[in-house]
C-alpha positions in Angstrom: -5.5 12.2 10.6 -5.0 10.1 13.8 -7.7 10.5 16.6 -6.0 9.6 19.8 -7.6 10.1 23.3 -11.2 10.9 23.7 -11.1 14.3 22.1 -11.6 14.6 18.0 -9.7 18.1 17.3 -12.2 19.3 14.4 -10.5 22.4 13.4 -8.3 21.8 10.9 -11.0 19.4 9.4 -13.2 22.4 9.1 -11.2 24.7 7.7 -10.1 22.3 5.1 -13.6 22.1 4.2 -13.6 25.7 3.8 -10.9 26.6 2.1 -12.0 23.6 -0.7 -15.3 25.7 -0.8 -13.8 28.8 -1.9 -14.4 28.9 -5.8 -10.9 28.6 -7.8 -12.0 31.2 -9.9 -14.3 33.8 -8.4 -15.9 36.0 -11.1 -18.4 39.3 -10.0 -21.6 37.8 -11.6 -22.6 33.9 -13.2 -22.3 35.2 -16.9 -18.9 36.5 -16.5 -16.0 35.6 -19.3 -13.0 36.6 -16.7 -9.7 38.1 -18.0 -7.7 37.1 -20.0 -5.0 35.4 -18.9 -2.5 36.3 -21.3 -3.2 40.0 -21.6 -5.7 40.9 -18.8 -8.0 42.2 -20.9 -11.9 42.2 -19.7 -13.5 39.6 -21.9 -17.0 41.1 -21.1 -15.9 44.5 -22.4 -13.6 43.9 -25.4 -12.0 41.5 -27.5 -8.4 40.1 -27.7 -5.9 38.1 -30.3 -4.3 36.3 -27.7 -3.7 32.2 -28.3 -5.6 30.2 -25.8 -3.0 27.6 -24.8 -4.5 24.1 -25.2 -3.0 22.8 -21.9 -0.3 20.2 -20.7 -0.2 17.0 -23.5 1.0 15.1 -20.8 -2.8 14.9 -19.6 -4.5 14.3 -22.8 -5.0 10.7 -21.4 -6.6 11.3 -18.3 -8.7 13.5 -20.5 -9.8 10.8 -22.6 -10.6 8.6 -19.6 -12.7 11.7 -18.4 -14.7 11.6 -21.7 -16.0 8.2 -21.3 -17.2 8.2 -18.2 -21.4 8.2 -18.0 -23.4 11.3 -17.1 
């Protein structure tokens, strides 16, 4: 973002800043489990069979580098 004259436009810094906020996942209470994603079931009220897919391989290193990093 380029500031040019005297005037900083801070809108669309704020609503940056706000749409970030906005959780990825927004569950109706803290102890939630979600749906499934593969079935839609209600995790808090049942059970499915449904593999969990262990995600992309292609990140596996970054996730490594994630592991060793302190606190």
């Amino acid at each position: 973002m380029y500031v040019e004259g005297e005037i900083l436009e801070t809108l669309p810094i704020l609503i940056e800043q706000l749409q970030l906020n906005i959780p990825m996942k927004p569950l109706c209470r803290p102890d939630c489990q979600g749906l499934c994603p593969v079935c839609g079931i209600d995790r808090n009220t049942g059970t499915c069979t449904c593999e969990e897919k262990s995600g992309d391989p292609r990140w596996a290193v970054l996730a490594s580098l994630k592991d060793r990093l302190p606190g």
